[in-house]
N, C-alpha and C positions, 0 to 999 in steps of 0.2 A: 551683416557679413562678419562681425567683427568675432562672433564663438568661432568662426573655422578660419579668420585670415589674423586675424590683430595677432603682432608680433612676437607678445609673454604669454598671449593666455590662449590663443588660437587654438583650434584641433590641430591644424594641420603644420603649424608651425611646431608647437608639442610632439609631433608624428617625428616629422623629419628629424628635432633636435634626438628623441630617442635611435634612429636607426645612426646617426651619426656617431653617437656615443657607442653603440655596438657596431659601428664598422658594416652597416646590414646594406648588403645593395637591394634599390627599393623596385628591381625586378623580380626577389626573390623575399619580398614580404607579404606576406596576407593581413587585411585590415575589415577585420569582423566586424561590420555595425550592427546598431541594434534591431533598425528595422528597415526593409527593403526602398522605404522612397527618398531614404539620404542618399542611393549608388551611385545615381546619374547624376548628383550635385554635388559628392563630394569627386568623383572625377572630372567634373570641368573647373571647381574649383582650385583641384592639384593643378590642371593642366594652365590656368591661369597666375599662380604662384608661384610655380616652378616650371616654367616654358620649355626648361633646357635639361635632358637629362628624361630616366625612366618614370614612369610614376608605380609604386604598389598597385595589387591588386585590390581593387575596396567589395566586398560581400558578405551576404550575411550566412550566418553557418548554413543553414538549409541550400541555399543559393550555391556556395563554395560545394556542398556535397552530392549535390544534386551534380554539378558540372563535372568533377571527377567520377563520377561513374556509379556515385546513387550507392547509397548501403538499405539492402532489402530487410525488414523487421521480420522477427517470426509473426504467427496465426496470432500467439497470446500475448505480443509486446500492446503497449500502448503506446498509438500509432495518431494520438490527435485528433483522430475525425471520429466525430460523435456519432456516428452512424452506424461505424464498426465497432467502437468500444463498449456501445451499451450492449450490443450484442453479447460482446467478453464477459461483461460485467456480469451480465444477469448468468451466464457459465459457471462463471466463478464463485460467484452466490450459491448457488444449485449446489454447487460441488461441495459446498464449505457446511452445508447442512441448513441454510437461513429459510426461512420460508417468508412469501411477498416479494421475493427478487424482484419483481418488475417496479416496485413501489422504491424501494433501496438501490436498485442501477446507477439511475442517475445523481446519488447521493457519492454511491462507488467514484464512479465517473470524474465527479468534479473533485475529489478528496486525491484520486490519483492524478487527476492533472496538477493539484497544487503540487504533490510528491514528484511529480516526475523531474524538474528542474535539478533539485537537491540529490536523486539520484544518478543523474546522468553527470554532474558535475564532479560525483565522485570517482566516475572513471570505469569500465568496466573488470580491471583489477578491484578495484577497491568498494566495488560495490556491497559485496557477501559483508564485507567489517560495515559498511555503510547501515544494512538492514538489520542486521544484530543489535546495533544500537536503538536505530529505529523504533522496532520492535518494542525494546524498554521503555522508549516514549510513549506509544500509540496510546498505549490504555492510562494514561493518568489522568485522574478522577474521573473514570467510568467504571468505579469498580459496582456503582448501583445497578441493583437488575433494574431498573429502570432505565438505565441507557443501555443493556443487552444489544441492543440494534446497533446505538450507534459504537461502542465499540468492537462490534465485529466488523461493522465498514470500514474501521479503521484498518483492524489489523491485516482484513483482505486486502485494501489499497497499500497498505506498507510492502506485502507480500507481491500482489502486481507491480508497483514500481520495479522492485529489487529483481525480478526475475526479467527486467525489458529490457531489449536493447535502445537507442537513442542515437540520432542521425549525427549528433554530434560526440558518440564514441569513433567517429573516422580520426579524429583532434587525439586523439590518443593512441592512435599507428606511430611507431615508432618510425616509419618512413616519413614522415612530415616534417619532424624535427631537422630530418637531414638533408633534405631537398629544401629546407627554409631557412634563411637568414632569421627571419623575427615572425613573431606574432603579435599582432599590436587587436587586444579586444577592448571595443571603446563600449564605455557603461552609458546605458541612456538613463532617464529617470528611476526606471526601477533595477535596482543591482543584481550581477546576474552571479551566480557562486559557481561559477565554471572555471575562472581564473584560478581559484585556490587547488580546483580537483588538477589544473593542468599544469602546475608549477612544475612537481617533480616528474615531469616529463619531459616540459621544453627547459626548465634551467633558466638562465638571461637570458632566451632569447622572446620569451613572453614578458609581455608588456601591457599592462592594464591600465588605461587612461580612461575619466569620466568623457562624456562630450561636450559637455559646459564646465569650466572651470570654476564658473558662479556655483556651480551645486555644491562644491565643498569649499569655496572662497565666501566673498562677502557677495550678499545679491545685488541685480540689477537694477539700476536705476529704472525711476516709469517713465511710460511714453509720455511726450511733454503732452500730446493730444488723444488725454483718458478722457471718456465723455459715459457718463453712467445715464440710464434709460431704466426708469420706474412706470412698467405698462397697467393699464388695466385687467388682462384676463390674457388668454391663450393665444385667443384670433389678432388681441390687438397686439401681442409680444411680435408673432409668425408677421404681421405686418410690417412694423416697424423694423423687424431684422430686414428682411427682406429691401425695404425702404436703406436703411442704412448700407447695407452690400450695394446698392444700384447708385449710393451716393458716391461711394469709395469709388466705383467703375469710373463714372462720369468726371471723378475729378482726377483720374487716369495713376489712380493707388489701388494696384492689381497688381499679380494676383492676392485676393482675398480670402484669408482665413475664415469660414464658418466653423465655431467649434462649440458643439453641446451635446449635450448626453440623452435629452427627449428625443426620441427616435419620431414619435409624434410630431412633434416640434418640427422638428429638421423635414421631416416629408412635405408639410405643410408650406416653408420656404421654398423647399425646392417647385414645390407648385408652382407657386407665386415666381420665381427666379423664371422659370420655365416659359413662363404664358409672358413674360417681358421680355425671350430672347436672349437669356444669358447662358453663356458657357460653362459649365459648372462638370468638377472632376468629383465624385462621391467617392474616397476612400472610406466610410461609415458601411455604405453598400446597406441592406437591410433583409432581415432572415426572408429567407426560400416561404417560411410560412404565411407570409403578410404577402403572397408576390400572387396574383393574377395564377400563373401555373400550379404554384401550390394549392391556390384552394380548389382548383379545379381537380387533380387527382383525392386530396383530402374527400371532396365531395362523393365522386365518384363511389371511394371506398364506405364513406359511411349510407351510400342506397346499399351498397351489397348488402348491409344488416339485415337480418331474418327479420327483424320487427320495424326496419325503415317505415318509417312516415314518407306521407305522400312530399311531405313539402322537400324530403329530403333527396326522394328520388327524382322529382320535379326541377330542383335545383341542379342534380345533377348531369339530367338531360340542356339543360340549356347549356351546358355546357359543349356539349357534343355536339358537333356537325351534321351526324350522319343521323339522326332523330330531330334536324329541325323543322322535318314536312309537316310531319303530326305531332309536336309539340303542343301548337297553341290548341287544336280540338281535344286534345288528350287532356289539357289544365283547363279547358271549358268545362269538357263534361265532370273532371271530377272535384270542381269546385260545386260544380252546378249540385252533384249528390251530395254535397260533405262527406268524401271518405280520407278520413282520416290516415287511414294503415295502409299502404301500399295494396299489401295482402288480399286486400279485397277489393281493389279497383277492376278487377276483371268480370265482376260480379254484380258489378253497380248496374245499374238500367241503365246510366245513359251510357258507359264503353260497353256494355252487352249487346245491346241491337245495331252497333256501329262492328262489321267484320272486319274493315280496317284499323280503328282500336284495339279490338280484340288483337289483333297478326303484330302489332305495336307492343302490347302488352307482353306476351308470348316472348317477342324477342328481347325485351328488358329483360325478362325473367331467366333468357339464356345465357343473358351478360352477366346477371348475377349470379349466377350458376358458376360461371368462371370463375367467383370470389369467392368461392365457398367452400368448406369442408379446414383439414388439417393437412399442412407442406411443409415440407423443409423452406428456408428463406429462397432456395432456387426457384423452387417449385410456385413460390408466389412470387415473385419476380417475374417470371413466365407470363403467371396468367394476367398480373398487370400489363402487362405489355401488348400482353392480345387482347385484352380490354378496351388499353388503350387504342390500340388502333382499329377497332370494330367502331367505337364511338366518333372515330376521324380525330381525337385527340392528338395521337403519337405525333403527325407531320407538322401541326401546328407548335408543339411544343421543342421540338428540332429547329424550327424556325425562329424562335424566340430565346433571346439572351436567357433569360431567368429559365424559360423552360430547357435549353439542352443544359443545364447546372444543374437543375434537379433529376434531369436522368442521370448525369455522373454520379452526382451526389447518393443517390437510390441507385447505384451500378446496374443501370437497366441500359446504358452505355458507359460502360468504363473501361478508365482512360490505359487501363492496363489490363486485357482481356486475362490472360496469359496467368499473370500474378493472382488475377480476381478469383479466376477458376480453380490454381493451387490452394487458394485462400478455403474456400467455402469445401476445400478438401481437406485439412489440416486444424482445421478452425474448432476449437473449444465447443462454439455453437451447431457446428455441420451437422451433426443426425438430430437436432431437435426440432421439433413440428410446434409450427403455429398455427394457432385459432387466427379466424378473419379481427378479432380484436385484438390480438398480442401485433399482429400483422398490421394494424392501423393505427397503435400506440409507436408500434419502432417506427413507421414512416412520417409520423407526427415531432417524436426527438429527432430524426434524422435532420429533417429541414428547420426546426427550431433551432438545431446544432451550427445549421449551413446559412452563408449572409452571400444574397450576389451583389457583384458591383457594375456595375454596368459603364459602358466603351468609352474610356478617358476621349475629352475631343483634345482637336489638334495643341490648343491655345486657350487655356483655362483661364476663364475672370473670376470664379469662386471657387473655391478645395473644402472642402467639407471633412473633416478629420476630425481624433478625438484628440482630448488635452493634452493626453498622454505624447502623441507623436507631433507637439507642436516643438518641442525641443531640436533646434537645430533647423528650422525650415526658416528660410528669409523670406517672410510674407512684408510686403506693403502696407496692409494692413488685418487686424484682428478684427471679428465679430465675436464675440462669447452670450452667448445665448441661454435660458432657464439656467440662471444663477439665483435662485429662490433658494429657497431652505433645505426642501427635499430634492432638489435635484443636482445642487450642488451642495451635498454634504461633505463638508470637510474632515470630518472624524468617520467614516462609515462603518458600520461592521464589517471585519474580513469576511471575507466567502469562505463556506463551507462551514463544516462544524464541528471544526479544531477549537477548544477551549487556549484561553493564552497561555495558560502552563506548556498544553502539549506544542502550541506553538514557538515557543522559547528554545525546549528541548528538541523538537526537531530543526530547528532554523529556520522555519517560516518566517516572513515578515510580521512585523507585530503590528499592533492598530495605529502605534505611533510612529512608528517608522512609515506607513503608507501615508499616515497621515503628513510627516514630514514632506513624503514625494510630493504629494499633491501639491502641498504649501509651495515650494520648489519652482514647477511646472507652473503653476498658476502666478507666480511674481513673474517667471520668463515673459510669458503671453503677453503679460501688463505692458512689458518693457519694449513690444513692436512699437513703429513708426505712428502708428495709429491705431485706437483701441477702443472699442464701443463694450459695451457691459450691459446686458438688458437681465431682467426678470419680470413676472406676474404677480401681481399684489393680492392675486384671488385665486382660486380654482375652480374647477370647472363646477362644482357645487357650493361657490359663492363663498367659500371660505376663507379668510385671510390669510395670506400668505407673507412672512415676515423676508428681505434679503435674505440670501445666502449669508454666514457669518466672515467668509472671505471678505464678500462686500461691503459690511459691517465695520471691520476691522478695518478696510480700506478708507471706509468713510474716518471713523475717530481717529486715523494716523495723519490724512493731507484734508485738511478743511477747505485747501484750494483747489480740490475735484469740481471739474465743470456737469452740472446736471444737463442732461441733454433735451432740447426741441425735438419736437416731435420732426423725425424728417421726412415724414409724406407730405406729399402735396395737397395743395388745396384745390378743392374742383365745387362750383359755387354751384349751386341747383336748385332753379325755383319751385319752391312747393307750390303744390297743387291739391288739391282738392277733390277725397274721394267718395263720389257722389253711388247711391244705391244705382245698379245695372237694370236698364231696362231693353231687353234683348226682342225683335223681332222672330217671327218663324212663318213666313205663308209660303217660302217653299217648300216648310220640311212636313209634309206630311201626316196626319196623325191616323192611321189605317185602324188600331185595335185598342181597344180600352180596357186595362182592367179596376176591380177597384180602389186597389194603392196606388194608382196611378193618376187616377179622378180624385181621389183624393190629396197626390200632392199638389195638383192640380188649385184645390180649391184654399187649401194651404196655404201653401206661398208660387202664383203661376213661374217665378224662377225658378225651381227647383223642381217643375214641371218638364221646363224648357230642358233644363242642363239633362237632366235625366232618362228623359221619356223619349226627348224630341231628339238631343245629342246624342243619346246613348250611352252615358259615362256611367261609368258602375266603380263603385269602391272593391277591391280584390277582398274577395272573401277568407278572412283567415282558415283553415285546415287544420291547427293544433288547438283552437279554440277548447275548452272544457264544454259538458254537458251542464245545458242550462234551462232557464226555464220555458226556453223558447225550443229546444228539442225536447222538452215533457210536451209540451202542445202537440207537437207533431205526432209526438207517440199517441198522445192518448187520443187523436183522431182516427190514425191507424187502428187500433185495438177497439175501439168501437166501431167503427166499419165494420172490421172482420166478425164482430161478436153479433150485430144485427144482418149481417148478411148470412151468418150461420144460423142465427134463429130463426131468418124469414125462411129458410131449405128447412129447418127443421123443428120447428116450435116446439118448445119447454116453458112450463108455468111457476116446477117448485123452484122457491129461491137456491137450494141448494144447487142442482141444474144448473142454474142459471150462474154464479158464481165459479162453481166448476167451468163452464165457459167461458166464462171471461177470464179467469186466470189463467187458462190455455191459450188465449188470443194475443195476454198480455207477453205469454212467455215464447209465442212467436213472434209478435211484432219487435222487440226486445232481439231474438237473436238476426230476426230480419234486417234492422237496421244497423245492426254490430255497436250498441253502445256499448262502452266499457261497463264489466261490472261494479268497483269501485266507486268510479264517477257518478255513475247511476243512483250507486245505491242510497242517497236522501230519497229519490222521489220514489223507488221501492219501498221503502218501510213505511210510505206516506200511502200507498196505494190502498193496501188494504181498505184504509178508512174510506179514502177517495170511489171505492167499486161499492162499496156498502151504500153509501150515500146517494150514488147513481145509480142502483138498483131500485133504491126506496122510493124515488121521483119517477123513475121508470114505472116503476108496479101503478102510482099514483096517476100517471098522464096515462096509463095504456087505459087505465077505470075509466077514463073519458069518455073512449071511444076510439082513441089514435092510432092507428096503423102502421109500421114502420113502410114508405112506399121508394127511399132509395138513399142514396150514402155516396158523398165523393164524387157526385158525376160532373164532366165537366161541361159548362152550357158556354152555348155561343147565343149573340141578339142581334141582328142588325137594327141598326139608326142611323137613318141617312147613309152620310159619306162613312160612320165609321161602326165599327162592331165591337161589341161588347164582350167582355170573353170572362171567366171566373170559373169556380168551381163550386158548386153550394156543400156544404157539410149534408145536410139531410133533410128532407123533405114528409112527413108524416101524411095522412087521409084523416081528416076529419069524418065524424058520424053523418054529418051533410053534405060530403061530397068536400067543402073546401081544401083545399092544398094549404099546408101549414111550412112554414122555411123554418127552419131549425139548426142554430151558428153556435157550437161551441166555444165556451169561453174557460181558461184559466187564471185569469185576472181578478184582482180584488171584486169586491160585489160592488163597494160603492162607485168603481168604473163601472162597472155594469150600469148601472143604474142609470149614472149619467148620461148614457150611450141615450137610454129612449125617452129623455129630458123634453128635448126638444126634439122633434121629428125632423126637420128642416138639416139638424146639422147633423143627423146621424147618416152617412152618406154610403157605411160598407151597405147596412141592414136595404137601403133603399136601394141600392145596385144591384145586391142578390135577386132585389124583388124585380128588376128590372131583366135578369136575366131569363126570368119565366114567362112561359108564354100565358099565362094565367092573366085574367082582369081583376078577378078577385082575389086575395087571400091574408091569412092572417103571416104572423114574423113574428117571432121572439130568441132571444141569447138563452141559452142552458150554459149557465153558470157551473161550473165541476169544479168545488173546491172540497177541501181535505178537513177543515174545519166548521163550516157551516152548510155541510153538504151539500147536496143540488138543487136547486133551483130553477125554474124560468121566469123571466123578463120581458113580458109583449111588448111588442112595438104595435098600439092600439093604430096610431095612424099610418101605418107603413104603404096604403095603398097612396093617398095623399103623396107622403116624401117620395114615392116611386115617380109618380105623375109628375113631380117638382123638377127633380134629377134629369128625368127625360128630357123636359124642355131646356132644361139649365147644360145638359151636354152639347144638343142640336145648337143651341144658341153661342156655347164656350167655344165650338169646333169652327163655327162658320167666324166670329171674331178673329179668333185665330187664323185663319185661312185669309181674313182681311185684312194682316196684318197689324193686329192689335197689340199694344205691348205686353211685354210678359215680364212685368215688376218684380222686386227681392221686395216681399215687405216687410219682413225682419221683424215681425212681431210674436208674440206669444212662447210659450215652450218648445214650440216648431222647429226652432231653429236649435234650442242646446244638444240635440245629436244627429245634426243634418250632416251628413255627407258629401254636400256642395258648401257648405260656409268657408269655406278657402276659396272658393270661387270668386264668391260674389262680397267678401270681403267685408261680412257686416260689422265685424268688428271693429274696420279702419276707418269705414263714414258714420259710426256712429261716435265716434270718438273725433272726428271733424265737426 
């Protein structure tokens, strides 16, 4: 307490001695701080100091103007909210002749917000001399047409500042001066140049005091209990802060300072704060865009896209209430197709023969409707809002802190109907029309602009603030958190892209002068009752990470810094031992077999269990690229169609014949909607690929062979269970025989090994099992692009058929008795199983 009470150096004793010296009664003083959360503690600290007598008024200029009765900006001032200004911005760009305005906006933006301090502190008299100067500065050293751009940002921002008004031109009504005794503006860390615009106005009765008299005296001594903390990585920093805040609680040194700049970081304690029950006041707050409500409209906005992806629209429906019924059937079936594009999901087989899909689809597509086309920003304002509430959004987001901020924020409720509506009448931006992506870029800056905070409790154990507003708050204790290299850089680059010439000459802060702040603000911090200091020695890509140089410096100045214990608990746990899972099943059933199924089956019987018998399925990606496992798929399609067209219609010449199939190919192709880009390796591949399979064609048909069917899907019962699959194609032999015929696009020397051994080739012996045939022959048709086509008999296939048979009957009834179903964890089986998270081979094999 000793910055606002101690008797020489105090604020508040500083305060008083000045109105005393001007005779100022302290009913008729205004005392401007820097930032809103010293109000309530510098008036109980007056009321504590001076019990007897009036005390000043304490506020901050927004606060003081807001209470007198609010000074309203014009349409084109710059007004602070990023919402509304980028809108100006890109106006004003337009107007100035720039072209990429939306790219330059928020360059505008942030260059006018540096400018705007420097202009408003010159007064609205003195502005016009203020911008003439300006001006001369803007453009030095950009006279390269290579910086073209950035010095025209400049000189627009010079130009916006100068023509704005500023909530603190009321400080410059000549009625203030005379209804006030004094003006006392106390400077926080960073100096503010309002005092200078306001001198020849108030005369003696303004009064400019720092808030810490350490900032331009000698600095403060360190807390005697500094305790520095060198972590291993991220998880283990967010721990140990964490750990340290709960320590300070418990030994009853509250409230506690949280202060760091990783927004990461600090979420991540506050988790951890949260799940232990502690009270915690976030003045940090964190942007609308990272918040639950934000991504939910974000999302919303980007299904409206003409070319949304499924995953996108997908995402955006779980978001909605009123599409939770057919949600899950609607992401079954169009996972089940792979349609990628929205676009076509109403076209798929499996939402096609579903009429409740279909009335699902239909209505997304009215929602999207609503986002579509060119509006004025009202006009899309509107239809978000009717969006919103068709989806069941709107009441949800009313209900929820974060969500009614982002309606203000996006004035789809705001907080001044009245002003809003003048606004978007007078407004620079008012007659211009956005596209659904100019329309989902502004709502994107709007809420990256906007931070919510969420409901101080009663009686705070943690405050969470940045370094900047540790000046002047009596905390118990400090935590300072990611003081590493890069997150607490002491020399930073100023923001924006003022060169230090132009900074000099306009009066920006220089890199040394902030750098000075910092230094400043960060010796105060030191100087609390108790101070922990943490950093990460790594990043999150295992890189080292060197201290902060603050820390650095702190370390070669006191050699008598205590290194700090780790202050988590110990919690003892005896290891165990993780053995391979051998899971039971004789209740679950096994009704239908197919042969990836029997085959993981014979695999690994876990990955039977987890899959077949559980039901667990990995979610099938949707953006996935075209690979060599959708060429299979096609080129089964394209020969279907090409021998189902020839058995209707037989052709012999080869031309004929290639003319059909390049017709088959170029409908199965727009039938399945691949991209053509992605496609196009196995296009330029094809050519060879159809020559190749022609020539083995021509070669098997001289046999004798018949084409007798394609595709069809068979069922077998055995026993308790049924067999189901689909055979690629079936031929007639000269003798009558039924021939099975299984496309393959795989290397040949897989092929080959497939009919190695009969016993463990288990698809070919499963197909055989699916016919009703006692005899017949089986072979792979190899379709490569290089060594064209081939066949591969399976000489024993009737044999492995007969083997399979008894090896199901047998596998099913075990099972049914309760047999175990082992991980056995051997062979290549396992490097892209789907269940190895399950069954954990990596951790008992490594036991």
């Amino acid at each position: 307490m000793a910055l606002w009470l101690a008797d020489a150096t105090g604020l508040l004793p500083r305060i008083q001695a000045q109105l005393q010296a001007r005779q100022a009664h302290p009913a008729r003083t205004l005392v401007l701080l820097p930032y809103a959360q010293l109000l309530p503690l510098a008036s109980r600290l007056w009321a504590r100091r001076y019990p007897d007598g009036f005390a000043p008024r304490f506020e901050t200029t927004q606060n003081w103007v807001a209470a007198t009765g609010g000074r309203a900006l014009d349409a084109q001032d710059i007004s602070m909210d990023p919402a509304v200004d980028t809108l100006t911005a890109q106006a004003l760009l337009a107007g100035s002749g720039a072209q990429g305005q939306d790219a330059l906006a928020p360059l505008l933006v942030q260059a006018a917000y540096q400018l705007a301090p420097l202009a408003a502190a010159a007064g609205p008299t003195q502005r016009a001399g203020w911008a003439q100067t300006a001006r001369l500065h803007a453009g030095l050293g950009m006279d390269s047409q290579a910086l073209a751009w950035e010095a025209r940002v400049a000189r627009v921002a010079v130009e916006w500042a100068a023509v704005s008004s500023y909530t603190s031109d009321a400080l410059f009504d000549p009625q203030w001066p005379a209804a006030l005794d004094c003006l006392v503006l106390v400077q926080g860390a960073n100096q503010d140049a309002l005092s200078a615009g306001l001198a020849p106005i108030w005369g003696d009765k303004l009064v400019s005091l720092p808030l810490a008299e350490s900032l331009v005296d000698e600095q403060p001594s360190l807390s005697e209990a500094l305790v520095l903390h060198a972590c291993e990585d991220a998880e283990d920093e967010a721990q140990r802060t964490a750990a340290c805040l709960m320590q300070h609680i418990a030994a009853e040194r509250y409230p506690v300072a949280l202060v760091s700049a990783d927004r990461a970081l600090t979420r991540r304690v506050r988790a951890l704060l949260d799940m232990a029950g502690v009270a915690v006041r976030d003045e940090n707050g964190w942007k609308l865009s990272t918040s639950q409500a934000g991504a939910s409209v974000m999302a919303l906005l980007r299904a409206a896209q003409w070319n949304a992806s499924s995953d996108a629209v997908l995402a955006a429906l779980k978001q909605a209430p009123a599409y939770l019924d057919t949600l899950d059937a609607m992401e079954a079936a169009v996972r089940r197709d792979q349609v990628r594009d929205w676009r076509q999901v109403a076209s798929s087989p499996a939402v096609a023969k579903s009429p409740t899909l279909l009335a699902s689809c239909a209505e997304v597509e009215q929602l999207r409707g609503l986002l579509a086309g060119r509006k004025p920003l009202a006009g899309w304002l509107a239809a978000l809002q009717q969006a919103l509430q068709r989806t069941g959004q709107w009441l949800r987001l009313q209900e929820d802190g974060a969500g009614s901020k982002l309606l203000a924020v996006l004035r789809l409720t705001p907080a001044d109907a009245a002003q809003w509506s003048q606004l978007l009448d007078q407004a620079l931006w008012a007659g211009r029309r956005l596209d659904l992506m100019e329309f989902t870029r502004w709502v994107n800056q709007a809420l990256e602009g906007a931070s919510f905070q969420p409901d101080y409790p009663d009686q705070e154990q943690v405050v969470i603030l940045p370094l900047s507003q540790m000046l002047g708050r009596p905390f118990a204790a400090v935590v300072m958190a990611g003081c590493d290299e890069v997150r607490l850089n002491p020399s930073p680059e100023p923001a924006g892209g003022w060169t230090p010439a132009q900074r000099a000459a306009l009066g920006l802060p220089s890199r040394e002068a902030l750098e000075s702040q910092l230094r400043q603000v960060w010796r105060h911090a030191l100087a609390s009752p108790a101070c922990d200091v943490l950093w990460r020695s790594s990043d999150d890509t295992g890189e080292a990470l060197q201290p902060s140089a603050l820390v650095q410096q702190l370390r070669l100045a006191d050699t008598g810094l205590t290194e700090g214990a780790d202050p988590r608990g110990t919690r003892w746990i005896t290891p165990q031992s993780c053995v391979p899972p051998q899971p039971t099943g004789p209740a679950l059933a096994v009704h239908t077999l197919s042969a990836s199924a029997y085959e993981d089956l014979r695999h690994c019987p876990y990955r039977f269990f987890a899959q077949r018998m559980l039901g667990l399925r990995a979610v099938d990606e949707l953006d996935a690229e075209v690979d060599k496992r959708d060429f299979g798929l096609w080129l089964h399609a394209v020969l279907q169609a090409f021998h189902a067209a020839l058995a209707e219609q037989p052709v012999a010449e080869l031309a004929a014949r290639t003319a059909l199939l390049d017709r088959c190919s170029t409908e199965a192709t727009a039938a399945m909607a691949l991209p053509e880009g992605e496609f196009l390796p196995f296009a330029a591949a094809w050519p060879a690929v159809r020559d190749g399979y022609l020539a083995w064609l021509t070669q098997h048909e001289a046999q004798g062979a018949v084409f007798a069917s394609g595709e069809l899907p068979q069922r077998q019962r055995i026993g308790p269970v049924t067999l189901i699959g689909r055979t690629d194609r079936t031929d007639t032999l000269p003798d009558g025989t039924v021939m099975l015929l299984d496309y393959k696009t795989e290397p040949v020397a897989k092929t080959r090994t497939r009919i190695q051994d009969p016993l463990e080739d288990t698809q070919m012996a499963f197909y055989a099992a699916l016919l009703p045939h006692d005899t017949l022959r089986a072979a792979y048709v190899n379709v490569g692009e290089r060594d064209g086509t081939a066949a591969y008999e399976q000489q024993e296939v009737v044999m492995a058929r007969d083997a399979l048979i008894d090896g199901v009957q047998t596998d099913m009834a075990r099972i049914a008795q309760g047999a175990t179903l082992p991980a056995l964890g051997e062979g290549t089986v396992c490097d892209f199983c789907q269940v190895r998270g399950l069954c954990r081979k990596d951790f008992w094999e490594a036991a």
